[in-house]
C-alpha positions in Angstrom: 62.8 28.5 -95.6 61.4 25.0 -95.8 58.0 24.8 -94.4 57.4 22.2 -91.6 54.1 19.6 -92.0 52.1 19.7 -89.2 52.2 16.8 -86.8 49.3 14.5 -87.3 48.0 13.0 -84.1 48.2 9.3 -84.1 45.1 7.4 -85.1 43.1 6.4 -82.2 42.8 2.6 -82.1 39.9 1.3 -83.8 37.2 0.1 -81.2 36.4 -3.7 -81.2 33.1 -4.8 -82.6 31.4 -6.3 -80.0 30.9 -9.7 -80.3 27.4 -11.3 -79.0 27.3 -13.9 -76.5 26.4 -17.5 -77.3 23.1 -18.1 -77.4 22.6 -21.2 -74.7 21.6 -24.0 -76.0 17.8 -24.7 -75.4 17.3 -26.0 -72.0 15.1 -29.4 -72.2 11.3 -29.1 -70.8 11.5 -31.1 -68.1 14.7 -29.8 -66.1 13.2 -26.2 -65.8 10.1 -27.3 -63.4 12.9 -29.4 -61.5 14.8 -26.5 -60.9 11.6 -24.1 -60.1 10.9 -27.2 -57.3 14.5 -27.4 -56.0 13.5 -23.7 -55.2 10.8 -23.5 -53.6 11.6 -26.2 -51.5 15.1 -24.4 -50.3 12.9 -21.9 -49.7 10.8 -23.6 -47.7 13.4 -24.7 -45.6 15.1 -21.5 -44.9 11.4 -20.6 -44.3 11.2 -23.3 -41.7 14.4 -22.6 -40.3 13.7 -18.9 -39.5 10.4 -19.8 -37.8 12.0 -22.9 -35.9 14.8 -20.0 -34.9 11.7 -17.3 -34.0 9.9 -20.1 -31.9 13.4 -20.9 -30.0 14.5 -17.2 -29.4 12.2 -14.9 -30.9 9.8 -13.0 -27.8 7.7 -15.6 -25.6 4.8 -13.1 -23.7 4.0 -15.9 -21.4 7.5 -16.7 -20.6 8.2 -12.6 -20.3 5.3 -13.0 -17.8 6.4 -15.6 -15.8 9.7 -14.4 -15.2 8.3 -10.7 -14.6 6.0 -13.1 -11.4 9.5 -14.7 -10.6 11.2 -12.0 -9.8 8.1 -10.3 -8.0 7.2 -7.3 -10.4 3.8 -7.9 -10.5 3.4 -4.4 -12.3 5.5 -5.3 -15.4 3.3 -9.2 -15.3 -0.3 -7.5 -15.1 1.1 -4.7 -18.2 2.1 -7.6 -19.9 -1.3 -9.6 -18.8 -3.1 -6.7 -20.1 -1.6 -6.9 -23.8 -1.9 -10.6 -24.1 -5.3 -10.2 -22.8 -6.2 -7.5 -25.7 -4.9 -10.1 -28.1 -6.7 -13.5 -26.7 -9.7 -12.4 -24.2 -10.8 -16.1 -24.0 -7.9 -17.9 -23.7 -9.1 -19.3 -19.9 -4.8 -20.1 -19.0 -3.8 -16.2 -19.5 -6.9 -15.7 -17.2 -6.0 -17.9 -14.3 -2.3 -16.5 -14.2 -3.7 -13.0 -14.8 -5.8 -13.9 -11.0 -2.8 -15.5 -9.7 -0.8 -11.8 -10.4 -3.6 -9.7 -9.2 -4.1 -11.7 -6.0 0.1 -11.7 -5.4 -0.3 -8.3 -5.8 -2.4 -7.7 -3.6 -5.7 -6.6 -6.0 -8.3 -8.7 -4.8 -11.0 -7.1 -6.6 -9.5 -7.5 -9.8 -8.1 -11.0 -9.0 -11.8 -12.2 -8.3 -12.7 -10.6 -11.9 -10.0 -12.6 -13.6 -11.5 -16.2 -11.5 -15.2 -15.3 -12.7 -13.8 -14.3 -16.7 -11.6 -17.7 -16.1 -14.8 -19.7 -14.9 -17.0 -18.5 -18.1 -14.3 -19.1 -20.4 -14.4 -22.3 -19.2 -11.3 -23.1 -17.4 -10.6 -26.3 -15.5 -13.1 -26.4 -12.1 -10.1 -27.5 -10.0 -7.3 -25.1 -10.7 -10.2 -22.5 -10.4 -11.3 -24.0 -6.8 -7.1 -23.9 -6.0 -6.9 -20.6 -6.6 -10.1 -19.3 -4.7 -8.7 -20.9 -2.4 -5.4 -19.2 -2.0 -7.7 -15.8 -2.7 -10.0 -16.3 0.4 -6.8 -17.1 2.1 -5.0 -13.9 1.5 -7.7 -11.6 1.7 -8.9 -12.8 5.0 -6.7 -15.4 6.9 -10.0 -17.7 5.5 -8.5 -21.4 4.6 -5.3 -20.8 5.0 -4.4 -23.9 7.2 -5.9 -25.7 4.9 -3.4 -24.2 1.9 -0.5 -25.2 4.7 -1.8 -28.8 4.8 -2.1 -29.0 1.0 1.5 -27.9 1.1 2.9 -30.3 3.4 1.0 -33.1 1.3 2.5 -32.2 -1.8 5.8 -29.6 -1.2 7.4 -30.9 -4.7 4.6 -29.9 -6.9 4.9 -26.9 -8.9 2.4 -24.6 -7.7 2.9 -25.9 -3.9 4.7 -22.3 -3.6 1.9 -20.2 -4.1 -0.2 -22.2 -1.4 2.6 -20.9 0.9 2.9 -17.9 -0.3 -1.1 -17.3 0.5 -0.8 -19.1 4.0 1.8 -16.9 5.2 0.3 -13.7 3.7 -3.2 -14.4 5.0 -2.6 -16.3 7.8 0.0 -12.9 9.1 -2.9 -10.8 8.0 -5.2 -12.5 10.4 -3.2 -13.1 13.6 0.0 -10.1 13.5 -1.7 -7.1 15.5 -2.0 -4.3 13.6 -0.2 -1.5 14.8 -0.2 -1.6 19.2 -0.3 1.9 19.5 -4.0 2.4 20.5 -4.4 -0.8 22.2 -4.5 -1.4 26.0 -2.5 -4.0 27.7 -5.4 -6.3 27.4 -5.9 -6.3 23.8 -2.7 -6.4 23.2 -2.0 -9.5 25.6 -5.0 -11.4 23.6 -3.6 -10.8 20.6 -0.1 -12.2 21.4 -2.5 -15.4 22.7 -3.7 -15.5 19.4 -0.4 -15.0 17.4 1.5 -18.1 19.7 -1.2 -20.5 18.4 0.1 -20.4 14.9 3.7 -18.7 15.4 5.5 -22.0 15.0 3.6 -22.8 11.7 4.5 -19.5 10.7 7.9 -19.7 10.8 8.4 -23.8 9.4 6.7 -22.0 6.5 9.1 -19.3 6.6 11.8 -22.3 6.2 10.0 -24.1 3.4 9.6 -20.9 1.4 13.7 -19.9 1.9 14.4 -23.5 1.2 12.1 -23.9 -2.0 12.8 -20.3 -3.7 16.2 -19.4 -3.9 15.8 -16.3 -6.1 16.7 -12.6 -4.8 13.5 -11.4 -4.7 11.7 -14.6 -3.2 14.3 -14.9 -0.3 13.8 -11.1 0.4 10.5 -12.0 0.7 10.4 -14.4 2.7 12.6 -12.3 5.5 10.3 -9.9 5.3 7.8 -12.9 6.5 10.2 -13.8 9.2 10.2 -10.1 10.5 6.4 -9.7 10.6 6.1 -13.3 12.3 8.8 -12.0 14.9 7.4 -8.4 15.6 4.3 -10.0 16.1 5.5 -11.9 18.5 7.0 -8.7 20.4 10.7 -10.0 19.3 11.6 -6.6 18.3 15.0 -6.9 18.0 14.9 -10.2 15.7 12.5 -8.5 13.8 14.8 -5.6 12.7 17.6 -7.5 12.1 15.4 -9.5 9.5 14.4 -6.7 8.3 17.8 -5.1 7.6 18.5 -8.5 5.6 15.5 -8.3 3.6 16.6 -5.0 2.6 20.4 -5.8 1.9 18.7 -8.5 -0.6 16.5 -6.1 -2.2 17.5 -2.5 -1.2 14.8 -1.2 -3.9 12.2 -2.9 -2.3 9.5 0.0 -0.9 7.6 -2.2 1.7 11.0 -3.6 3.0 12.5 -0.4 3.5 9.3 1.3 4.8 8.7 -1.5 7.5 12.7 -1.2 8.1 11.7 2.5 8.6 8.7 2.3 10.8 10.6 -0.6 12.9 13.2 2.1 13.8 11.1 4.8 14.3 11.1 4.8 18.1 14.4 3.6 18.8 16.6 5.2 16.0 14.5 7.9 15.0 17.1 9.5 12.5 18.1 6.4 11.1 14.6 6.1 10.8 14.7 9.8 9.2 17.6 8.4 6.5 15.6 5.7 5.4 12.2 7.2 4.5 14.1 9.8 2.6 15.5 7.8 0.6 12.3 6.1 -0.6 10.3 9.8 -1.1 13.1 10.6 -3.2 12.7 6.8 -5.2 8.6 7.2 -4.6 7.7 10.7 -4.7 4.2 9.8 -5.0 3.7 7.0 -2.1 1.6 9.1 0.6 2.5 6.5 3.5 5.7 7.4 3.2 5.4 11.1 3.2 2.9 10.6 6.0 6.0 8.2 7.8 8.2 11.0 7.7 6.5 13.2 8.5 5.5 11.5 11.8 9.7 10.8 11.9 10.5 15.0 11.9 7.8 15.7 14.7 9.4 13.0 16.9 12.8 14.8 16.6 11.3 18.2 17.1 11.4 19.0 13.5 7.9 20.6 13.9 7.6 23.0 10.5 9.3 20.4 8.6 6.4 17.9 9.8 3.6 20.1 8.8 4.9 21.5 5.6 4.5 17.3 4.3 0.9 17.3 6.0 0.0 19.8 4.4 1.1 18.5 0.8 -0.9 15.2 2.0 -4.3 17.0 2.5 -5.4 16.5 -1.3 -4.0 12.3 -1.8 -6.4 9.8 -0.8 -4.4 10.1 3.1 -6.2 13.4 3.9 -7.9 12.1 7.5 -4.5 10.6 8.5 -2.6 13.9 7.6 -5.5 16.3 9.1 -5.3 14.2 12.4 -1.3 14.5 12.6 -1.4 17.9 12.4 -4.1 18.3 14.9 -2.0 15.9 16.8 0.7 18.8 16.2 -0.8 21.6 17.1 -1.8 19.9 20.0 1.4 19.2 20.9 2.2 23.2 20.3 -0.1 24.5 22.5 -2.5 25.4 19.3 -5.7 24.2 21.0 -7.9 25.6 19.0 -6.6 24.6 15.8 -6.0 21.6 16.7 -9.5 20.9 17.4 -10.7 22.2 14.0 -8.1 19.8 12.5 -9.4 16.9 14.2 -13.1 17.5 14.3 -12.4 18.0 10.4 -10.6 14.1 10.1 -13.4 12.6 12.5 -16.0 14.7 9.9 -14.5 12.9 6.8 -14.4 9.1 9.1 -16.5 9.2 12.0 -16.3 5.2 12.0 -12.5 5.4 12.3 -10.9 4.4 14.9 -8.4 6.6 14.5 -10.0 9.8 14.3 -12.0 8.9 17.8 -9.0 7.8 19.9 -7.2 11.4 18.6 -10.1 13.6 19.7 -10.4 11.1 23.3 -7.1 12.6 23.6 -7.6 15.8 22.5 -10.7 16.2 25.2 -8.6 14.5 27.9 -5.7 16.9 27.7 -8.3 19.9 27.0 -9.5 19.1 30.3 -12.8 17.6 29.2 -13.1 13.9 30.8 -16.9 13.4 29.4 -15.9 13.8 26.2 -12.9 12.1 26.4 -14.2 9.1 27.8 -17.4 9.4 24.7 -15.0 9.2 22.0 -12.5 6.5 23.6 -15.5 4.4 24.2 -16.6 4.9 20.5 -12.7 4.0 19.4 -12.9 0.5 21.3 -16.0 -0.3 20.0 -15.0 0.4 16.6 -11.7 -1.6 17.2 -13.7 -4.8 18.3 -16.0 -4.6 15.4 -12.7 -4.6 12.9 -10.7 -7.6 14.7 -13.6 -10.0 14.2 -13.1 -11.2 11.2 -15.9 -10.9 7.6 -16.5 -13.9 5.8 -14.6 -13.1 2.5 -16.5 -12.6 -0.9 -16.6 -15.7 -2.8 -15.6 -15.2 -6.9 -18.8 -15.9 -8.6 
């Protein structure tokens, strides 16, 4: 038998040498730096290009701020106040709008300490004086026809809104009783005398503002002006339908809905009810509106619903108003004795209130005690006199 050769595997191909690339030829001296320039000056372009395109859409605080004002969340404008503040304390501009927020805002005390940082700083005299102006306006109805006429003498200029703004604010503040309950027919009657002297300036300024601020927030605003002006003027019904249209234009909006609330408490009561509900669940931690619906349950008999919220109120800053309601309660249970400890407690905490006196006048008078009655009623009217004359406002220093 032949013997077979074994199979040789084919020879694997042989691997190319590899061949070295061409050495470039030597690049003459003066084109490299060319090149290194051409470089850096595309750099420098893109460079310039992304900071143009950061300066056009990249974040603007002041802008963030403005708009934050414009749409009337002064919260969000002071937060972002504060943080530009942190990173520029002396920049006098941030300081004047910072006032301007504070005072819109309804923080005096810390809009007067933005006008005396703005004044060291060394901020412009007359957009200082413009704005102390619209301060002592708001705060205490002080100037404020004098912001009006500024405004009628120059409605196009870009500020003339917040002139109006602090007339009608302060100017409201000054003449719109506040809150009839406790007042006799005479007070009440001079106060209406008082309110018709400016009413129809009141409400042209109503008109200029709607006319002049077109934005959501701005024209619920100014309804909620028109409905102060008109309940003041003891057009109740005009009133709440203003006051359903502010809050149709800004259902979110807590002082809307809390004076939409109130408005309705003695004629609708449980739409009243429905309303403040809503805004505890929204504002869980706004005492006046616990305290409002509380007051709501007790006037449709919901008696243990009404004292379980004034007794969560008796630790928040409205303890006297809660301890009064629920002597006011037990009062109306035929608890006489605890109701007297509840409101000998409130007029212990305010004795200069006017409140806690006309409660106990009419705790005495329905306790059969007309002496005492008539000693803390005459102690309430006293102490109502003394608050409707109006303080000369604190000037910024």
């Amino acid at each position: 038998m032949r013997q077979r050769k074994p199979k040789v595997p084919p020879a694997m191909p042989a691997r190319p040498t590899p061949v070295a690339p061409p050495t470039p030829a030597a690049v003459p001296s003066g084109r490299r730096p060319r090149r290194l320039l051409t470089a850096l000056a595309v750099a420098g372009l893109i460079g310039a290009a992304g900071w143009g395109a950061w300066a056009l859409w990249g974040p603007d605080t002041l802008a963030d701020i403005r708009a934050a004002m414009d749409r009337r969340d002064f919260r969000a404008a002071d937060d972002l106040l504060a943080k530009r503040l942190a990173e520029r304390p002396d920049d006098p501009a941030v300081r004047l709008l910072a006032a301007e927020s504070a005072r819109r805002a309804g923080d005096f005390a810390a809009a007067a300490g933005h006008l005396r940082a703005f004044k060291a700083r060394g901020g412009a005299a007359a957009a200082r004086d413009r704005e102390a102006r619209r301060l002592r306006a708001q705060t205490s109805g002080q100037e404020a026809d004098r912001l009006l006429a500024e405004y009628d003498a120059r409605p196009d200029a870009a500020d003339a809104h917040l002139s109006l703004e602090a007339y009608l604010e302060g100017k409201l503040r000054a003449v719109a009783p506040c809150g009839t309950a406790g007042m006799d027919a005479a007070a009440e009657d001079a106060a209406l005398a008082v309110f018709a002297a400016s009413e129809a300036d009141l409400h042209r300024a109503v008109d200029a503002w709607l006319a002049a601020r077109p934005g959501r927030a701005d024209q619920a605003q100014g309804k909620l002006w028109r409905a102060r002006a008109y309940l003041a003027g003891n057009k109740h019904p005009a009133g709440v339908a203003a006051l359903r249209e502010a809050v149709e234009l800004a259902p979110d909006n807590l002082e809307g809905r809390f004076q939409l609330a109130l408005s309705l408490a003695m004629t609708a009561p449980d739409e009243s009810r429905r309303h403040l509900e809503a805004l505890l669940v929204r504002h869980p931690a706004a005492p006046h509106v616990r305290l409002g619906l509380a007051n709501t349950y007790r006037m449709l008999g919901r008696g243990a619903d009404a004292r379980r919220l004034y007794e969560e109120m008796l630790a928040t800053p409205l303890r006297m108003d809660a301890l009064v309601e629920l002597g006011t309660l037990e009062l109306e249970e035929g608890h006489r004795a605890e109701a007297e400890r509840r409101l000998r407690a409130a007029h212990d905490l305010a004795p200069d209130a006017p409140g806690t006196n006309m409660a106990l006048s009419r705790y005495y008078h329905v306790a059969g005690r007309p002496d005492e009655a008539a000693k803390y009623r005459k102690t309430f009217e006293e102490l109502e006199a003394a608050r409707k004359t109006p303080a000369p406002a604190e000037r910024p220093k």
